[in-house]
Structure formats: C-alpha cells, structure tokens
C-alpha positions in Angstrom: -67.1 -124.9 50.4 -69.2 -122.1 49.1 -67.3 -118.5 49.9 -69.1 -115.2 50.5 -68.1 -111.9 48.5 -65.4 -109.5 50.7 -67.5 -107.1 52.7 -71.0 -108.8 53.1 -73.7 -107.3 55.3 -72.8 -110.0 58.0 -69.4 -108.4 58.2 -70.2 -105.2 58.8 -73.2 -106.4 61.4 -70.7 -108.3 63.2 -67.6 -105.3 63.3 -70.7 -102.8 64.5 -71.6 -105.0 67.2 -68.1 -105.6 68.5 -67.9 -101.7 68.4 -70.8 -101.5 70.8 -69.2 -103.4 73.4 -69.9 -102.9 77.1 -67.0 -101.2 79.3 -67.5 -104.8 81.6 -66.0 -107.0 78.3 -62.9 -105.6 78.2 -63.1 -101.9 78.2 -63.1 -101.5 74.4 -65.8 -98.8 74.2 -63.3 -96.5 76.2 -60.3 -97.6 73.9 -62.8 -97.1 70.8 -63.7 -93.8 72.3 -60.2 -92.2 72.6 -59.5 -93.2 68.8 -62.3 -91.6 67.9 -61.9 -88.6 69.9 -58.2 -88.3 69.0 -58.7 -88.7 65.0 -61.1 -86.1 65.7 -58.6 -83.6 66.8 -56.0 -84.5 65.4 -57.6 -84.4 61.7 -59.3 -80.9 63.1 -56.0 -79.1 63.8 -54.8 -80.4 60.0 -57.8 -78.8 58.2 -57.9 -75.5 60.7 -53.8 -75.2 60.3 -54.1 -75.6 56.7 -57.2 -73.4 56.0 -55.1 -70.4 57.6 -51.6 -71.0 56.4 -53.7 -71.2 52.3 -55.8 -67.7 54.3 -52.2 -66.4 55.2 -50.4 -66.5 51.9 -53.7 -65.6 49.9 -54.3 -62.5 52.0 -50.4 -61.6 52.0 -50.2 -62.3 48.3 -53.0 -60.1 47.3 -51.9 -57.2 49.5 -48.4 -57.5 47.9 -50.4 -57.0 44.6 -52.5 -54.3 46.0 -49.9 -52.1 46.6 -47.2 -52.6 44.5 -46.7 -53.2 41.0 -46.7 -56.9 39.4 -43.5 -56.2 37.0 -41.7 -52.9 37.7 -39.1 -51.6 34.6 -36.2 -50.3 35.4 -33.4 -48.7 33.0 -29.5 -49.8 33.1 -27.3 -47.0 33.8 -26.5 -44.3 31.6 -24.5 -41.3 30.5 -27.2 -38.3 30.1 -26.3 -35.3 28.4 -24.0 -33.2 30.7 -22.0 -36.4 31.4 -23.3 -37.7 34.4 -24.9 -41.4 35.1 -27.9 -42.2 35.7 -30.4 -44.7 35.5 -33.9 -42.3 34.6 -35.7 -43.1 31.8 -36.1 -40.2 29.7 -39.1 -41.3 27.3 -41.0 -42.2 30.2 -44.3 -41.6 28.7 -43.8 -43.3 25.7 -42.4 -46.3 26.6 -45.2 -47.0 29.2 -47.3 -46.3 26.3 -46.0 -48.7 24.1 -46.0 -51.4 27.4 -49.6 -50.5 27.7 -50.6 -51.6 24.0 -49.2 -55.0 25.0 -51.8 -57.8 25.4 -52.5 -58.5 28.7 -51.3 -55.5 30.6 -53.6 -53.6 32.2 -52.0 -50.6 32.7 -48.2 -48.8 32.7 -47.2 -45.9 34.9 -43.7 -43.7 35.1 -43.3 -43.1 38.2 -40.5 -41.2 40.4 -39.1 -42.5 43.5 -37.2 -41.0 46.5 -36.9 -40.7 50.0 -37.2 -38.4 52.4 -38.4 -37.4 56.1 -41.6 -36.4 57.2 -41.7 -34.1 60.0 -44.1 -32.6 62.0 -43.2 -30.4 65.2 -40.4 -32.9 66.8 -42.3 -36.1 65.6 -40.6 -37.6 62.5 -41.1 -40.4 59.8 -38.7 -41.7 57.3 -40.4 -42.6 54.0 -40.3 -43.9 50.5 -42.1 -41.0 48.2 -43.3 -42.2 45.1 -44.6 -39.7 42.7 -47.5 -40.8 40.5 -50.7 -39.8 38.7 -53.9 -39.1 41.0 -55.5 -42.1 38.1 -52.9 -44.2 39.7 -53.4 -44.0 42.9 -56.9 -44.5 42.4 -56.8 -47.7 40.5 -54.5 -49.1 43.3 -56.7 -52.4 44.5 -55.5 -51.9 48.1 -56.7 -48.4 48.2 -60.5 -49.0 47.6 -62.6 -49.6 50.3 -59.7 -49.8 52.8 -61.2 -49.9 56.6 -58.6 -46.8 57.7 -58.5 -44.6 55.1 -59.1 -40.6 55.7 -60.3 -37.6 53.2 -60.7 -37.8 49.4 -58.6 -39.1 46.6 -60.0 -36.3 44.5 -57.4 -34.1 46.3 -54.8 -35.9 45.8 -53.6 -33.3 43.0 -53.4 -30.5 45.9 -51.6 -32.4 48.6 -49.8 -35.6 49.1 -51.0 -39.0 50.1 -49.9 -40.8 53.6 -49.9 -44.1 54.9 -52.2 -44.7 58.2 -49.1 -45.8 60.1 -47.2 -42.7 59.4 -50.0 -40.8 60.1 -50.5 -42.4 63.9 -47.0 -42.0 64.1 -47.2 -38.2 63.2 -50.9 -37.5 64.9 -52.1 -35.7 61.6 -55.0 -36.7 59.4 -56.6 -35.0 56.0 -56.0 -30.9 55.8 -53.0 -30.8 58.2 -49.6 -29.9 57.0 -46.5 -31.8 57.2 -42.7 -31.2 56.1 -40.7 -33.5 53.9 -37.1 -33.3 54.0 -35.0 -34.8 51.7 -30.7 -34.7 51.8 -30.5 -34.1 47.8 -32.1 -30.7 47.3 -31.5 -27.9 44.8 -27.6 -27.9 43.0 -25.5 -25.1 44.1 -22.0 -24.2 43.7 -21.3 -24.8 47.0 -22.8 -28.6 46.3 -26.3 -30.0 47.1 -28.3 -28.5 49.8 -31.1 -30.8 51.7 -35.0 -29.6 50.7 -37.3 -28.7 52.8 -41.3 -28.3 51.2 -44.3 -28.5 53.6 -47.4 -30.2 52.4 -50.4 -30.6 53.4 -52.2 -34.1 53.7 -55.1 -34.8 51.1 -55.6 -38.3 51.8 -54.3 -40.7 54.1 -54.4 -44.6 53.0 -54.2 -48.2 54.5 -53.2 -51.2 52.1 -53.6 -53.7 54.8 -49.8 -54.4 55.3 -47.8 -52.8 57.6 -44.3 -52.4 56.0 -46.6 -50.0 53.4 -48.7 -47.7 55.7 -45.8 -47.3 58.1 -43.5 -46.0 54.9 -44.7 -44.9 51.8 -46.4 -41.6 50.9 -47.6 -40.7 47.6 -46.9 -37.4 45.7 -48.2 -35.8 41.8 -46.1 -37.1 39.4 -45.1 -33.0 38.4 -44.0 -32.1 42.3 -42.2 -35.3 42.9 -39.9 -34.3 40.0 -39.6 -30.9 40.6 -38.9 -32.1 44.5 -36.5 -35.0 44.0 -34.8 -32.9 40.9 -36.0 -35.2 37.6 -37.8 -32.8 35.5 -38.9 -34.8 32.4 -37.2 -38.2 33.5 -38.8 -41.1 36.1 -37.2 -43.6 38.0 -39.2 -46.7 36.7 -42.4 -47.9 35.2 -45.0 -50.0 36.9 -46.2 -52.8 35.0 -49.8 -54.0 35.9 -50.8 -57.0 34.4 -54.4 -58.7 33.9 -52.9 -62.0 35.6 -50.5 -60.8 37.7 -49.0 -65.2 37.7 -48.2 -64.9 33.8 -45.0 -63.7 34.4 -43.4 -66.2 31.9 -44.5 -65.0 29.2 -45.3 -61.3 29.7 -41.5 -60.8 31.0 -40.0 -61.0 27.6 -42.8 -59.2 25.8 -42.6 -55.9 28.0 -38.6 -56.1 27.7 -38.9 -56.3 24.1 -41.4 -53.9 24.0 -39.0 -52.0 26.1 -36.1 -52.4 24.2 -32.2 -53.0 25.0 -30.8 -51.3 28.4 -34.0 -52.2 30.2 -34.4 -54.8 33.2 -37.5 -56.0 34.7 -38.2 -56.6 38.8 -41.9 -58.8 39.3 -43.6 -59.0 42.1 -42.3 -62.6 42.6 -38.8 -61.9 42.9 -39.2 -59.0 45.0 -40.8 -61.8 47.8 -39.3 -64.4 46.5 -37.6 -65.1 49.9 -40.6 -64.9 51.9 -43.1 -66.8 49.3 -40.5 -69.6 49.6 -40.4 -70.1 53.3 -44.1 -69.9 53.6 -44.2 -73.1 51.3 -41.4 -74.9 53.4 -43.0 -73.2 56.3 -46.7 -75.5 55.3 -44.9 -78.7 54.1 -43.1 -78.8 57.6 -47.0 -78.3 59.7 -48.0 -80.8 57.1 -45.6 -83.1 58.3 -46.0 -82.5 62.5 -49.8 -82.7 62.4 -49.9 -85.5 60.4 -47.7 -87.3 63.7 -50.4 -85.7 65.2 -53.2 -87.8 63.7 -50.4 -91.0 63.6 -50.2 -90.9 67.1 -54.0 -90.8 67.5 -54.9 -93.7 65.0 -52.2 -95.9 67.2 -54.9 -96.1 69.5 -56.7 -97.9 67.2 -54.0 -100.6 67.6 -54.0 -100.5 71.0 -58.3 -101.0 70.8 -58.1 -103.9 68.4 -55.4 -105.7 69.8 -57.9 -106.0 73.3 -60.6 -106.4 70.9 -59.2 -109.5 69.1 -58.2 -111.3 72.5 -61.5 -110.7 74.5 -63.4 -112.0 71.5 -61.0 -115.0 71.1 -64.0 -117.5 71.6 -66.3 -115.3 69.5 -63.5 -116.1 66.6 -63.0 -119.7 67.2 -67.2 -120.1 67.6 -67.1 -118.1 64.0 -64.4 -120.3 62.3 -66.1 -123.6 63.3 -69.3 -122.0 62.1 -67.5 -121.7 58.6 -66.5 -118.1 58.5 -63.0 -118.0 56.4 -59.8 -116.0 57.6 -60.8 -113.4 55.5 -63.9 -112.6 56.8 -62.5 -112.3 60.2 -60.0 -110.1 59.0 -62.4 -108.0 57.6 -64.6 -107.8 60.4 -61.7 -106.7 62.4 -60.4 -104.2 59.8 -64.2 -103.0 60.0 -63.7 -102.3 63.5 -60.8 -100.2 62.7 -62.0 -98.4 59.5 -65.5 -97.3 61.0 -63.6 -95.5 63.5 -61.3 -93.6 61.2 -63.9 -93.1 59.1 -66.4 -91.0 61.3 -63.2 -89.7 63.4 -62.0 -88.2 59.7 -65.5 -86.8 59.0 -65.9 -85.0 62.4 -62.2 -83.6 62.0 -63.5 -82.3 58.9 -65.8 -80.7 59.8 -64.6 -79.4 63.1 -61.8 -78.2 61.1 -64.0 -76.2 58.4 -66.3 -74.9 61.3 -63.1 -73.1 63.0 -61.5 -72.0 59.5 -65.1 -70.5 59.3 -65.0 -68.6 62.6 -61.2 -67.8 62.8 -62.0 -64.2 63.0 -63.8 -64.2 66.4 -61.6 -67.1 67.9 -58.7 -65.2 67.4 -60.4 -62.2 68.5 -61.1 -64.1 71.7 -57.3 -65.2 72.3 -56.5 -61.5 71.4 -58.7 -60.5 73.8 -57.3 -63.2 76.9 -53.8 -62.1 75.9 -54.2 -58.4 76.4 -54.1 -57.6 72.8 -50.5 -59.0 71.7 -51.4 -62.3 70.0 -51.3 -60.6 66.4 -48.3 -57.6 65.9 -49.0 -56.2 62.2 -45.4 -55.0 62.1 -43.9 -58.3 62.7 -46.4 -60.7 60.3 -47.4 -58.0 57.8 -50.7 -58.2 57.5 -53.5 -56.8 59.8 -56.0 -59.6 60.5 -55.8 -64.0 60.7 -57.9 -64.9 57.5 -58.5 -68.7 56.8 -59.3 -70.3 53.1 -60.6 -73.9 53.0 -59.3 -75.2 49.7 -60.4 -78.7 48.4 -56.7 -80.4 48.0 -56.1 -79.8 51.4 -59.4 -81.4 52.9 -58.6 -83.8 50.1 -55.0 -83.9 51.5 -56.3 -84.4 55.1 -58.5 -87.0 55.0 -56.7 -89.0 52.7 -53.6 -88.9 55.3 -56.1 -90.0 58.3 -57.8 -93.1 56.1 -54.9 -94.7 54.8 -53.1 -94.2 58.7 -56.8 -95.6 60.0 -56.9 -98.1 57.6 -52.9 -99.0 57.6 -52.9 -99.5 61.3 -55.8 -101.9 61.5 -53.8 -104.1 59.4 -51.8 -105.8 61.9 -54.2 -106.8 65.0 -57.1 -108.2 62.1 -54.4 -110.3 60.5 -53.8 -111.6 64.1 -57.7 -112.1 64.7 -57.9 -114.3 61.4 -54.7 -116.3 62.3 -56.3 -117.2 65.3 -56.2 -121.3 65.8 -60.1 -122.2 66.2 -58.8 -125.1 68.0 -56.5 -123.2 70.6 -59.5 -120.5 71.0 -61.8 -122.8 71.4 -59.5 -125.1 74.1 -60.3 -123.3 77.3 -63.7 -122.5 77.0 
C-alpha cells in the first residue's frame, strides 16, 4: 500500500479543521483557547523578565564603569624615609605614565583618597574625597550628560565637586560653601589634630547610582594632598582600559609595567559578589517562568486528550479510509504544535512590546503605589531599563516549542493507537 510523505497538505487541513471545532462538539475551542492564551503569557513574562534582568545588569555594569576605575593600582606597604609605613606611591606620575604607554589603556591617573565630613550649618554628610585632575573628572563617562548635574566642570580647579545625593542631603547647589572635616589633620606635638577647610561647590554630579552621589566628592589633585597630608605621594592609580572585559590579559601587563610591590583591584572583583548573584539571581527566574509556560502547555494535554476521544469515529472513518498511524499521529501533534506555535509568537511579541515600554509601565505602577516601587538606595540604580538580546528570545521560544511540542506527544500517540474496529463498533 502506497504511503504519503510525513506532513502532507491533508494533514495539516485536517489538524486545522479539528482546531476549528464548535464549543457543541466537545468544548475544544475553549480548551484550545486557554492553551493559547496561557502560552501567551506565560512566554510573555519570560521575554519581559529577561529583557529587564539583561537591562538591569547592563545598566548597573556600565554605571559601575562610569564611575569608577576598570583596574585600580595599589602599592604594598612600605617603610618611607622617616621610618614610618605606608602604602603611597611616591612616583606617582611616572608610573601612571609608563601604565598609560601600555597598549590598550586608555588612560592612568594618581589619585588621593580620604574621608571626611561635609557639613553645613547642623546638616552633615560623611564622604569618600578623592583628589584628581579637573581632565579626570571630565573624561568620567558617568559625568557627561548626566540628567542632575549643577554648574560647570570648568571650575572644578576653584572648588570641589559633590554628588547630587549629598547635595539634597546638605540643600546646597553650585557657589555655596560647605566644610569638610576630616580626624587626621595637621601633625603636632601634641599629636594629630582634626581639619577643618571650607569649600565652596563648583559642580555638583550624578553618576546614575546611588551609593556614588550619596558619598563621594571630588577635590584638585594639589588640595587633596595638602588636605589629607600626601604632598608628592597618591594613594593609587586608576587604570582605564579601552575594553574594560580584557582583564586577563591587561592584569599582568600593567603589574609588570608597574613593577614588584604593586597589586591590582578591577572592577570585577570589586562587584564580584553582586555580578555573581545577579547570574544565579536570572538562572533561578529562568527556571520559575519556564513552570510557568510548563503549566500552561499542559493544557494542551488536557485539549487533545478531549480532542482524540470526541473524534474517535473521525479516526476509525480515517483508518478504514487508509490513513496510516502516523498520519493520525501527526494530525494530532498538528493540533498541538499550531497552538504552541502562534501562542510562542504572540508571547514574543507581547514580551518585546513591554521590554519596549518598561519605562512608562513602571512609571504607571510607581505612580498607583505612591512612588515607592523603585528605591535608588536599595537597587542602585535610578531607573528600570530593559534590553532584548537575541539568545534569550532564542532561549524562550525554544523552551515553549519543545514543551508545546513534547506534550502533544502523549494524547497523538493515543489517537493513532486507536483500534478502527473498536471506534468504529458503536457508531
């Protein structure tokens, strides 16, 4: 007996029609409508979830770099000449020079770092000073274009740069003056005495993350040492790199370039911690959505299985008429695949449509909650962002097919079992 090729047009005519079914034979249209609409969702939280945890870590990541060094160097303590230790670096200048000359590093800076107090009146702010160039803390990414930024990094050189959380914090802005106090002050013989300069604010910043704005202030490189006493000396050197990811092999070229008695810090290993548990923190929401769409392509089970016994004549009619067990198999996997098929495309799309618009939607639920449903302090960052990357939609719709197409499996291999005979018996 002749055979026909797997998957011929009559196949796919037959599983279509069977999809079309009235409510009155059986109620399948309703079973195949909750499969559909549950794929849908299901498939549609995936892709949105995904698109803002890859948003998330891209926006966190590039705020980390916008801010802060990608490789700092630091120097291993030390006897200096009067005999004390320390852990300056002394050459400052020319060792970031020679860092500099390195291929692939984009620039090197000494920098000095201490802390202190900001005061003004009886409001108070404790932050970390670093003392750099005005070049510097211009060619800081974070610091171009930023939405809250105040006055003029041209006068950096005559005043001292703030973060916008110390200055809500404080209530000043650009031209007011603030004092810094700082517990290691000029050496007396009576010991160290605590410092006390005022300062007035030439520009106040915003790097987008909250842990920065709310603690950091800038200073010249020339006060900060006279200030924190390090005339001649810095604390450590930021490293900038062309690609801050090619750690591996830039490491050992800036410590050689450094020399021995030199350690390096990267950007990785200073949010090492927190990189980490945002990748265990996306495998896991891989994992519960994907129950999600299991549980919804179950229905699809549920819709065959009624399928396949109120079309148990319509199979035996079929046998008799020649049709082999595997084209009813395939009919009835049709009937499962064509729903997991456009429920997958609809998720996707869904799913790209709210990654798209995750700034007003979350605007919205801001909005209904009074304003709470995103704290900078606690997540970092100062806005929800989204980024659709093609291995997750990949990822996505791969996961709902092979669940669509797994689960159709076991009611089609029923249907073509069917006894022609036995379907045929009571009819």
């Amino acid at each position: 007996m002749a055979t026909t090729r797997p998957f011929s047009r009559f196949e796919f005519l037959i599983a279509w029609r069977y999809l079309r079914a009235r409510r009155s034979e059986g109620g399948v249209s309703v079973m195949t409508w909750i499969s559909l609409v549950g794929i849908t969702l299901g498939v549609m939280a995936l892709v949105a979830t995904l698109a803002v945890r890859a948003g998330f870590r891209d926006e966190l990541v590039k705020t980390i770099l916008g801010a802060n060094p990608h490789v700092t160097l630091y120097s291993d303590f030390h006897t200096n000449e009067d005999g004390t230790e320390t852990a300056t670096i002394a050459d400052a200048d020319a060792l970031a020079a020679r860092i500099a000359a390195l291929p692939g590093v984009l620039r090197a800076t000494p920098r000095v770092v201490g802390f202190g107090m900001l005061t003004v009146g009886d409001r108070a702010n404790v932050a970390e000073v670093l003392g750099v160039p005005e070049s510097e803390l211009a060619a800081l990414p974070a610091f171009k274009d930023a939405p809250q930024t105040q006055g003029r990094i041209e006068d950096f050189p005559t005043g001292i740069a703030i973060g916008a959380g110390i200055a809500r914090t404080l209530g000043v802005g650009p031209g007011d003056t603030v004092k810094l106090l700082s517990p290691n002050g000029a050496r007396t013989a009576f010991g160290t005495s605590p410092r006390v300069n005022s300062y007035k604010v030439a520009y106040v910043f915003s790097a987008g993350r909250a842990d920065v704005d709310d603690a950091r202030v800038y200073m010249p490189t020339a006060e900060a040492q006279s200030y924190f006493n390090r005339e001649g000396v810095a604390d450590d050197i930021a490293v900038f790199l062309k690609n801050p990811d090619d750690l591996v092999a830039m490491g050992p070229a800036i410590i050689a370039a450094a020399g021995e008695g030199h350690y390096i810090w990267t950007w990785k290993d200073a949010s090492s911690a927190f990189l980490n548990a945002l990748s265990i923190e996306d495998d896991i929401m891989f994992v519960i959505l994907s129950l999600i769409v299991l549980i919804a392509t179950m229905n699809i089970t549920s819709g065959l299985v009624m399928l396949v016994k109120n079309k148990g004549r319509d199979i035996g009619i079929l046998r008799t008429m020649g049709l082999t067990q595997g084209s009813i198999l395939r009919i009835f996997f049709l009937c499962g695949a064509f729903t997991g098929v456009l429920g997958t495309i609809l998720g996707v799309i869904l799913g790209c449509l709210i990654a798209w618009n995750v700034d007003p939607i979350m605007s919205a639920v801001n909005w209904l909650s009074g304003g709470g449903a995103w704290d900078p302090s606690i997540r970092g960052i100062y806005r929800l962002p989204a980024k659709i990357q093609t291995w997750d939609i990949v990822k996505s719709m791969g996961l709902a097919l092979f669940l669509s197409f797994v689960v159709t499996i076991f009611p089609a291999r029923r249907a073509a079992r069917l006894n022609p005979v036995e379907a045929l018996r009571y009819e």
